[in-house]
N, C-alpha and C positions, 0 to 999 in steps of 0.2 A: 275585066269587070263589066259586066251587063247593065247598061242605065236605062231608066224609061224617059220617053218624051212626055214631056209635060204641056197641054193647052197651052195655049199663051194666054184668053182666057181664063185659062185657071190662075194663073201666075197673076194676072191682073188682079183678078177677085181677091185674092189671099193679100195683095198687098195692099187694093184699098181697105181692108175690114181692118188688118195690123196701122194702116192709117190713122183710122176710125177713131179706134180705141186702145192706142197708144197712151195716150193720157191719163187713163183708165186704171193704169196699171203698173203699181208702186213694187218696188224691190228696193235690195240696200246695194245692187251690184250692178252693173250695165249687162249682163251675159242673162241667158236664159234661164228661168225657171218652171222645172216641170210642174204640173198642176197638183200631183197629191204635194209635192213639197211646199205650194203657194199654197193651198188649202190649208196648212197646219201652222203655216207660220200666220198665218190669219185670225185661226182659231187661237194660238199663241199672244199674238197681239192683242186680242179681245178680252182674254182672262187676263194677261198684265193691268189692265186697268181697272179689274175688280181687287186688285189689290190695295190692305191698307197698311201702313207701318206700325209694327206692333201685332200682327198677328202672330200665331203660333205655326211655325216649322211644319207640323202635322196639317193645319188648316190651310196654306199657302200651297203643298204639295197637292191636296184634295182640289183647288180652285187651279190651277196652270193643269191640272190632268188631262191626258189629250192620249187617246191610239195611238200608238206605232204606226208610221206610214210606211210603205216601201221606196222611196225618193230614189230619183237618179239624181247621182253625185256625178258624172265622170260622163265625156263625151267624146269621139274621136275630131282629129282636128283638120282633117284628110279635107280638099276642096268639096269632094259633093256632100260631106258632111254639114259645112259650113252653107252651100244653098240651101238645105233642106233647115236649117237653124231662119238662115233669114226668109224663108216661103213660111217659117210659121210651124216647122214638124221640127221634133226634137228625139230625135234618134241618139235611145241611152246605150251604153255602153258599160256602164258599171251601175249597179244597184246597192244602195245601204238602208237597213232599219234607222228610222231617225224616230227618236223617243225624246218621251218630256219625263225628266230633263235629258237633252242630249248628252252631256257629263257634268260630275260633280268635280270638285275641288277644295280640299279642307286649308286651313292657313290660320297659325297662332302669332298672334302679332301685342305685345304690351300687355300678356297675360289675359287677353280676349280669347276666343274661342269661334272663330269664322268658319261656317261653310257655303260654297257658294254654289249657286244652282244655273248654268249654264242650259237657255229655254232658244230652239229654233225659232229665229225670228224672220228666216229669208234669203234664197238664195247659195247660190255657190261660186266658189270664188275660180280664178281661172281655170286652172289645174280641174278640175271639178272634184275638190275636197269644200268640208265646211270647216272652218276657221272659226277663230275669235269674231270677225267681221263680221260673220253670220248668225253670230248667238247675242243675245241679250241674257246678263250677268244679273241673279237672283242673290239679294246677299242675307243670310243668315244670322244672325251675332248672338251668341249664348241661346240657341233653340226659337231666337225673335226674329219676325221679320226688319231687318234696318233700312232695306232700302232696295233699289233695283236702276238697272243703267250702265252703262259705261264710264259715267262721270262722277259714280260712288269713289269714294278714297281708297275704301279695299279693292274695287276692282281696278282703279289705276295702279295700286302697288303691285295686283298682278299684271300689268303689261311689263312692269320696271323688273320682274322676276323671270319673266318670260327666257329659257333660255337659248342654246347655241343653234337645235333644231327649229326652234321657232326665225330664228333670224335665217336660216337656211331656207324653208319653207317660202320667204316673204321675197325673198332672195330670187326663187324657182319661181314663185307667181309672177311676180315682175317680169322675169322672161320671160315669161310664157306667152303674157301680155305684149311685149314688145314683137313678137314675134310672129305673134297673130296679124299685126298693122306693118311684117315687113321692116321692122327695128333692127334687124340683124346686126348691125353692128356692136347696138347697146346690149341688146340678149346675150352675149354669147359670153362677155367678163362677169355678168351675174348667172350665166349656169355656173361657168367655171369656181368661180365665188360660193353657190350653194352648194355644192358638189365639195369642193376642200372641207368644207364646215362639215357636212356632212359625214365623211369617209371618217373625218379626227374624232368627232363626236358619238356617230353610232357602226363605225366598222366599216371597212369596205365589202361585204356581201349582206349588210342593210336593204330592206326593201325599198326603203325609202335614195339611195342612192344608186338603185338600178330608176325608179324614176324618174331621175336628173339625167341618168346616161342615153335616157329611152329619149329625153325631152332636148338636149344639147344632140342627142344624136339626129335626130329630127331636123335641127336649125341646119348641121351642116348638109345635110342631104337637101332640104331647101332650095341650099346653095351649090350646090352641086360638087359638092368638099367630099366624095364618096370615100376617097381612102380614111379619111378621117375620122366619117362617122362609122362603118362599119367595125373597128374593134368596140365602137360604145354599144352597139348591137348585141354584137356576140359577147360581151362580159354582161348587160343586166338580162338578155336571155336564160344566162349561167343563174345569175343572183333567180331570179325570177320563178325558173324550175324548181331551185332547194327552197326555197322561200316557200312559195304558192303550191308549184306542184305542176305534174301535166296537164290539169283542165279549166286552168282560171283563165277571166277574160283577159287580165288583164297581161297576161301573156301570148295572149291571139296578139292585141294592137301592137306586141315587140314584132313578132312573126309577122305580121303582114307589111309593118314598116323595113325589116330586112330584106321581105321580100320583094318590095319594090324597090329596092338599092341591089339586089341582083338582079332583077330581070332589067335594071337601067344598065347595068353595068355587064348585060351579057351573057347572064348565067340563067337561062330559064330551066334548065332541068332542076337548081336546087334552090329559085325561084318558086316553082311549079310545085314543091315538095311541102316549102315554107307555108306557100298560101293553102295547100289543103288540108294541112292540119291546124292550121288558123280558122278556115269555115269547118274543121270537126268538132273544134271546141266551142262556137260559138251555136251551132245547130244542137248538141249537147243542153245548152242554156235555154236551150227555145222553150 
């Protein structure tokens, strides 16, 4: 891979300005947030508090209204990915439409009649998905506005509803987390952990369980565990293909992560192979 030299000077400058204005700048998460996604959860944050209890369904929707942004969700987690993260550049990797409301959720509970309106409020969680953590809960009751929050009664009964892939998910962030600060050891019984839930819950050629194998496969390769991680390569490679298909990103980041467990491991011609169709698909994207 080709890297550029950077000023030192410039490295300087970038880090007193993120100095500077540090302070400056609120999220609900420690990890980065790209700017249209700050933007919107801004704008989000500003209509929540022209809200009153008791409006109507129709009038609440009309007031939280906000553009579709194009937000990067998803980041790779490669070393020069992470300088370029802490110099202040945030190099996306995956793109999603984030909309007001980002999802709804219906829920009948003692003959009431709830729907709840799920509003981007901030941020992405490690993984570079949005979660519950990232939305703020609009609540409904019989076409009224009731209320808005986390700390609503409906919206706690949906945490306690929450089911097996959500605890899988929370499961994979944590490691993800751990692993980023060199946690290895704590990371690797919660991949394992999010991964069993996973496989029981939604199938083993789930896309969501080639993520976990991409993300434990990563930990052992880390660690220099190559035999190890290399069959979790090549099976969510497999999931990834019938899943997605040959041109998504998010099959380059398996392909370039195998491809640097063979060419560590001595294999540059199918090294070599790996990585070019990893930059076909993402030059594709451009």
């Amino acid at each position: 891979m080709m890297t550029r030299m950077i000023p030192f000077g410039s490295v300087m400058g970038v880090l007193m300005v993120a100095a500077c204005s540090a302070s400056n700048v609120a999220t609900f998460t420690p990890y980065p947030t790209p700017d249209k996604n700050l933007d919107l959860a801004a704008l989000t944050v500003a209509h929540l508090k022209t809200l009153t209890v008791g409006q109507s369904r129709e009038e609440v929707l009309e007031r939280m209204k906000a553009d579709p942004v194009d937000g990067c969700v998803q980041w790779g987690w490669s070393t020069w990915a992470q300088i370029q993260r802490a110099l202040g550049w945030l190099p996306c990797e995956k793109r999603e439409v984030i909309r007001s409301p980002y999802r709804t959720q219906n829920l009948v509970q003692d003959g009431v009649s709830y729907e709840v309106l799920f509003y981007y409020t901030g941020g992405v969680d490690p993984e570079g998905m949005i979660t519950d953590k990232q939305l703020t809960p609009v609540i409904i009751e019989n076409g009224k506005l009731s209320g808005w929050g986390w700390e609503h009664q409906v919206a706690q009964q949906l945490l306690q509803l929450r089911g097996p892939r959500d605890q899988a998910g929370d499961l994979n962030n944590r490691a993800v987390s751990f692993r980023s600060q060199g946690r290895y050891a704590e990371a690797e019984p919660l991949f394992r952990q999010a991964l069993d839930i996973m496989e029981r819950t939604k199938g083993p050629e789930h896309l969501d369980v080639a993520i976990i194998l991409n993300n434990l496969g990563e930990l052992y390769y880390m660690q220099g565990r190559y035999v190890e991680a290399e069959p979790l390569y090549q099976r969510a490679l497999a999931i990834k293909e019938k899943v997605l298909g040959p041109d998504d990103l998010a099959l380059a980041t398996t392909l370039e992560n195998y491809a640097a467990l063979l060419s560590r491991t001595n294999r540059e011609d199918q090294a070599t192979t790996l990585a070019a169709r990893a930059k076909g698909i993402r030059a594709k994207q451009e």
